[in-house]
Structures are given as C-alpha cells and as structure tokens.
N, C-alpha and C positions, 0 to 999 in steps of 0.2 A: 465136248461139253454136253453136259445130260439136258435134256429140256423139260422145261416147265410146262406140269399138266396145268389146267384150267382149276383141280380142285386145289393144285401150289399154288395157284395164284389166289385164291379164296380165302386159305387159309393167312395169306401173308394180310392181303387187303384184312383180314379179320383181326389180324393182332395190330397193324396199325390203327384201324378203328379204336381197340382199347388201348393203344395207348394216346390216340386223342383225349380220348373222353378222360386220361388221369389228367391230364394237360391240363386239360377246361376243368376240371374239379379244383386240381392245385390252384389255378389263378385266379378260381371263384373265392376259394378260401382265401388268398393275399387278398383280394380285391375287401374282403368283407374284413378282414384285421386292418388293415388301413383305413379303413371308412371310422370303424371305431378308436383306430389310434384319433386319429384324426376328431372326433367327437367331445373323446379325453384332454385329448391340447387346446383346442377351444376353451372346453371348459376351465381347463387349467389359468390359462390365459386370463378368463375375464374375471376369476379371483385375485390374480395377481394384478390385475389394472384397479379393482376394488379396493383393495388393499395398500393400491399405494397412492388413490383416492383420498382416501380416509386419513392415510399420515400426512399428507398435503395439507387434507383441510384442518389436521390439528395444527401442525407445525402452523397456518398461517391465524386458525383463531389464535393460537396462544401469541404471536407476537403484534397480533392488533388489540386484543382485551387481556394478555397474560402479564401487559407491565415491559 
C-alpha cells in the first residue's frame, strides 16, 4: 500500500474544505427559501382569516338587520 505524502494529505483536506463550504452555501440558500416561504404563508394566512372575517360579519349583520 503506497503512502500518503503530507502534500496528499493537503490536497484531500483542501477538497473536503470545498466541499464544506458548497454544504454551508446549499443550506444557507434552503435556510433563506424557507424563511420566505414561510413569510409568504403568513401572509397568506391572515388574508384568509380577513376574509373570512368579513363574511362572518356579513352573514351575521344580514341576519340581525337583513330581515
């Protein structure tokens, strides 16, 4: 079995270093799509609570002043 110089071992430790750094980039980017999915659902959300807000408060004026 051949042995590993100290510059083999440099070079290996160098490519695992980049493929950290895609690692930490990849889960920077999900971290930050999530953040905005998540922003988006919120939002989404308190239209749809607004919305069904508003039909509430018609449905109940229309059956106290609709007759």
């Amino acid at each position: 079995m051949a042995e590993m110089t100290s510059h083999d071992h440099g070079e290996r430790i160098g490519r695992l270093e980049g493929i950290i750094e895609q690692i930490n980039q990849r889960l920077s980017d999900i971290t930050r799509r999530l953040d905005s999915l998540e922003i988006n659902h919120r939002r989404d959300f308190r239209w749809l609570i607004g919305l069904q807000l508003a039909t509430w408060a018609t449905i109940v004026g229309l059956r106290l002043f609709g007759g």
